[in-house]
Backbone as numpy.savetxt, mean C-alpha at the origin, in Angstrom:
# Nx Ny Nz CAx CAy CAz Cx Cy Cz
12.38 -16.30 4.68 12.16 -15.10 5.44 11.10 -14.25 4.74
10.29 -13.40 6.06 8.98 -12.77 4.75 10.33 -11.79 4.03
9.26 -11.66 2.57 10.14 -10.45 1.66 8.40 -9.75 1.58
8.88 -8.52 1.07 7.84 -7.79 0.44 8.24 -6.43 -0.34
7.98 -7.00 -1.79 8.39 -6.24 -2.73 7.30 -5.11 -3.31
7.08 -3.75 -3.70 6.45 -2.88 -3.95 6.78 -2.66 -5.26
5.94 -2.48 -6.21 6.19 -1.80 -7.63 5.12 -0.79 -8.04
5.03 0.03 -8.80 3.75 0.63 -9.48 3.97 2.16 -8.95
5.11 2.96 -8.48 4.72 3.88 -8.34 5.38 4.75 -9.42
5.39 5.87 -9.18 6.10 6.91 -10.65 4.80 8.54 -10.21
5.59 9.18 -11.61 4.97 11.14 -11.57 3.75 10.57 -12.09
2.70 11.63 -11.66 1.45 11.50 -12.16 1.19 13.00 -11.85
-0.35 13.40 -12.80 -0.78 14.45 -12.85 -2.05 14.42 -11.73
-2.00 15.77 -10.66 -2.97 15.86 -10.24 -4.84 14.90 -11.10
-5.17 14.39 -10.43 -6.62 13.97 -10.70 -6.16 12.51 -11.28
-5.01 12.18 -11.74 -4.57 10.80 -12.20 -4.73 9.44 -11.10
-4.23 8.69 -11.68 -4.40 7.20 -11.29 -3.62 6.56 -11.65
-2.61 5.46 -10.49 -1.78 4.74 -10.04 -2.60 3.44 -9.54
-1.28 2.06 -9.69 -2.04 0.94 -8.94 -0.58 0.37 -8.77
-0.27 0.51 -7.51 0.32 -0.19 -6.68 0.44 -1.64 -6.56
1.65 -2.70 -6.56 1.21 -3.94 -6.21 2.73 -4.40 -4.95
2.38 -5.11 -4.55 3.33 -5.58 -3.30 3.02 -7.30 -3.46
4.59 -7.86 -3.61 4.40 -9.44 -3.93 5.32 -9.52 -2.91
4.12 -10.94 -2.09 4.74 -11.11 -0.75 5.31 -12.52 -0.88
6.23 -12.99 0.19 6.82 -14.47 0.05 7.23 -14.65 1.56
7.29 -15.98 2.11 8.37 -16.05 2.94 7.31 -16.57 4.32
6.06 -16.47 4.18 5.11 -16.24 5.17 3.93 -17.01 4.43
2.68 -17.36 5.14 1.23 -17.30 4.55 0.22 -16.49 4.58
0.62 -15.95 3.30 0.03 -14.69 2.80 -1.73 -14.88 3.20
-2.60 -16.12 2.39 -4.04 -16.02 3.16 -4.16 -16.04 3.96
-3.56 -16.12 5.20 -3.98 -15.85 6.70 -3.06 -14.69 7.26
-2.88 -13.77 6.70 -2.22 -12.72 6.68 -3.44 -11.09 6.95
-2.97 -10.19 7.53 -3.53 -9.22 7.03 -2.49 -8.16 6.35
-2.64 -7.25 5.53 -1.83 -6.68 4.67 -2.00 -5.29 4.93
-1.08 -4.25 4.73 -1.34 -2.76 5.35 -0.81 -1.99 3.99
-1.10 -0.88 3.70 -0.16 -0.33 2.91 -0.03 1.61 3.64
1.10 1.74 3.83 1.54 3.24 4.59 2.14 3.69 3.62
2.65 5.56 3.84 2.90 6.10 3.40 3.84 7.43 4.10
5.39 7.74 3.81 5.71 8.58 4.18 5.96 9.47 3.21
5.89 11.22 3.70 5.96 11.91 2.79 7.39 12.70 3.49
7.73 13.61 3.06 9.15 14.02 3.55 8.79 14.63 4.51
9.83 14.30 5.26 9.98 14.97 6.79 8.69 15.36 7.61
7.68 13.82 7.21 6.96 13.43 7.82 6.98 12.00 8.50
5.48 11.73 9.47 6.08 10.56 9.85 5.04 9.41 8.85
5.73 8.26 9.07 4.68 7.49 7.90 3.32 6.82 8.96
2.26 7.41 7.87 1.03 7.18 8.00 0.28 5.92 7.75
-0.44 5.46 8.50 -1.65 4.59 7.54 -2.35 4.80 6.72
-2.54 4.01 5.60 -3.50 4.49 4.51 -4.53 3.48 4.16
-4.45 2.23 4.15 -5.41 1.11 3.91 -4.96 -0.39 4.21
-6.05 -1.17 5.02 -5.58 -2.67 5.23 -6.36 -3.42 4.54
-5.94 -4.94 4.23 -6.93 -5.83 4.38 -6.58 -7.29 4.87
-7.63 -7.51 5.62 -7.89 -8.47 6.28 -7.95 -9.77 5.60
-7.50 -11.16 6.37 -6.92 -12.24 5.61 -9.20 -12.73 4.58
-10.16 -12.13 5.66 -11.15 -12.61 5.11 -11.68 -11.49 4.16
-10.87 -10.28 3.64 -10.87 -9.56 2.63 -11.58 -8.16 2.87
-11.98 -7.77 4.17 -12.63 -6.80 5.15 -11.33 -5.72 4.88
-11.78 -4.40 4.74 -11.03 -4.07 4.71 -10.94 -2.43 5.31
-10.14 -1.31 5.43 -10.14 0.13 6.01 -9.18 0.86 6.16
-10.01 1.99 5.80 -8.89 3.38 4.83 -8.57 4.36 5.63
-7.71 5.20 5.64 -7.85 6.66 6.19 -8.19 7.19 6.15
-8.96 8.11 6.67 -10.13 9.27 5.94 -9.91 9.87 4.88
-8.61 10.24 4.63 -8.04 10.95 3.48 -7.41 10.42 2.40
-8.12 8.68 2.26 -8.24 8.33 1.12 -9.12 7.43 0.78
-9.97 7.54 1.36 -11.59 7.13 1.40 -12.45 7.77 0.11
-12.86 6.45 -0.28 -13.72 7.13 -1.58 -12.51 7.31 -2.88
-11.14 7.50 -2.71 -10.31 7.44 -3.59 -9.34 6.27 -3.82
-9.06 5.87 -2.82 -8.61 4.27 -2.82 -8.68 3.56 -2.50
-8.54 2.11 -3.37 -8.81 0.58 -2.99 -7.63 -0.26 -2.84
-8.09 -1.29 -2.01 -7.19 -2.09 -0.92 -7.59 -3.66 -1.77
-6.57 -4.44 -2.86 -7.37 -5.79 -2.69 -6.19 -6.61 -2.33
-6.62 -8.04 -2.53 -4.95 -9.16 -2.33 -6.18 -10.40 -3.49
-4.74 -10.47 -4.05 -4.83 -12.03 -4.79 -3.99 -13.28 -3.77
-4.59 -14.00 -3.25 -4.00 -14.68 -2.34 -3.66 -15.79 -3.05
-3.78 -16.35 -4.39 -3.76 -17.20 -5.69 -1.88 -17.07 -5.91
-1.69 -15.27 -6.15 -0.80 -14.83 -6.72 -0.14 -14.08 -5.26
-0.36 -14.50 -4.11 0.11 -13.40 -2.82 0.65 -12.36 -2.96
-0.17 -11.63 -3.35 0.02 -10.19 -4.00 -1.13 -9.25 -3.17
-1.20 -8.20 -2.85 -2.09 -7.11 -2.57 -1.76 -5.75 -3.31
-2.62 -4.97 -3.85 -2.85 -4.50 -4.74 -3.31 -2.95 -4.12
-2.82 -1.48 -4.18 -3.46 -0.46 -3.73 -3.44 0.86 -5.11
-5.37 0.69 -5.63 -5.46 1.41 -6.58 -5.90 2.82 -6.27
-5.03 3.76 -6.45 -5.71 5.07 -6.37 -5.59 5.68 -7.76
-6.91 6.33 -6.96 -7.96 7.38 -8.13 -7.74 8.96 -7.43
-8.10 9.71 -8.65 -8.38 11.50 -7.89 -6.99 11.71 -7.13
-6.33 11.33 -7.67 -4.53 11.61 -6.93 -4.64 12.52 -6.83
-3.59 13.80 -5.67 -4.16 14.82 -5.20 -2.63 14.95 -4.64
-1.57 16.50 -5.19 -0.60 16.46 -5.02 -0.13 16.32 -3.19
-1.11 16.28 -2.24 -0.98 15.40 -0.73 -0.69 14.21 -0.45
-0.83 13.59 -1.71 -0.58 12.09 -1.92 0.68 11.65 -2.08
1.61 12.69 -2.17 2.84 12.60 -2.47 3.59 11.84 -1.57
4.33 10.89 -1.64 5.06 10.18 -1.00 5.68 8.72 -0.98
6.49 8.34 -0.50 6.88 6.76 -0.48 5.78 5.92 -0.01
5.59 4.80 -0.41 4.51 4.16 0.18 4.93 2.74 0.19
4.46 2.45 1.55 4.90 1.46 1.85 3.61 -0.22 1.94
4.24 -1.00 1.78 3.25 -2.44 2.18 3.95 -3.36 2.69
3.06 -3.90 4.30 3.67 -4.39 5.57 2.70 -5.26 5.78
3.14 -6.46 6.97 2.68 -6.78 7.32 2.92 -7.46 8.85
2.51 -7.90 9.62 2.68 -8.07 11.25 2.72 -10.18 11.63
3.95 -10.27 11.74 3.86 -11.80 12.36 4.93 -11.34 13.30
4.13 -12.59 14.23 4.56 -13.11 15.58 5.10 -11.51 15.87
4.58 -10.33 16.55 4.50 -9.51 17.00 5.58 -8.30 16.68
5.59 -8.48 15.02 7.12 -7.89 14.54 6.41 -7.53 13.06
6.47 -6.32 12.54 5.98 -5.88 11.30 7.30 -5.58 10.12
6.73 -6.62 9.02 7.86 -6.40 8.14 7.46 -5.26 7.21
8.33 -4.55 6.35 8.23 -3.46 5.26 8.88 -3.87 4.43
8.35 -3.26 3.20 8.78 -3.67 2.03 10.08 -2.12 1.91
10.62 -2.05 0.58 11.47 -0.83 0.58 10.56 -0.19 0.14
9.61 0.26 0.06 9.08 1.55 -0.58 8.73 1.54 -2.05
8.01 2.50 -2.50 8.27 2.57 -4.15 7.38 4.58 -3.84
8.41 5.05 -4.55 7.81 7.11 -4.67 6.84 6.79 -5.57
5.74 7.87 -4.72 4.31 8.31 -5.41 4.55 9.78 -5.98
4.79 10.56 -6.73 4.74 12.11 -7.00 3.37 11.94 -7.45
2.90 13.05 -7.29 1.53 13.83 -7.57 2.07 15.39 -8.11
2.34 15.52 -9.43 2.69 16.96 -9.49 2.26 17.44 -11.02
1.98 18.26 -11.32 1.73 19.25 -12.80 2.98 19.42 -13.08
């Protein structure tokens, strides 16, 4: 069955840097595309960055220029590095992905952004 596990999040200081990883199983990850979202409290969860099984990839405006989207398809892993953390960034974040017309989620892993 797909799984998708999230690790890498934790407190960070405004302007800091986090790197996210999500290890996928259960599915074929290279012909996959990979998403990673984000809910913040008593909000709804957002998109933040995909990539595509041929490694193409696209951000939200509001984390454009600050974060990157990759996948080791070696290690079926995808990878989301942010830079210039920015206490808006705050939130659970999630990495999904879409077969046969049904999107799986991983549980989450908390992002804090705080002084």
């Amino acid at each position: 069955q797909v799984q998708l596990v999230e690790s890498g999040g934790g407190l960070v200081q405004p302007g800091g840097s986090l790197r996210l990883s999500c290890a996928a199983s259960g599915f074929t990850f290279s012909s996959s595309g990979m998403n990673w979202y984000r809910q913040a409290p008593g909000k709804e969860r957002d998109f933040v960055a995909e990539i595509l099984p041929g490694g193409r990839t696209s951000y939200a405006d509001s984390v454009k220029g600050r974060f990157t989207i990759s996948r080791d398809n070696a290690k079926n892993a995808v990878t989301l590095q942010m830079n210039s953390l920015k206490p808006e960034d705050t939130a659970v974040y999630y990495c999904s992905t879409n077969r046969n017309f049904r999107t799986y989620w991983g549980q989450g892993t908390q992002v804090t952004v705080s002084s």
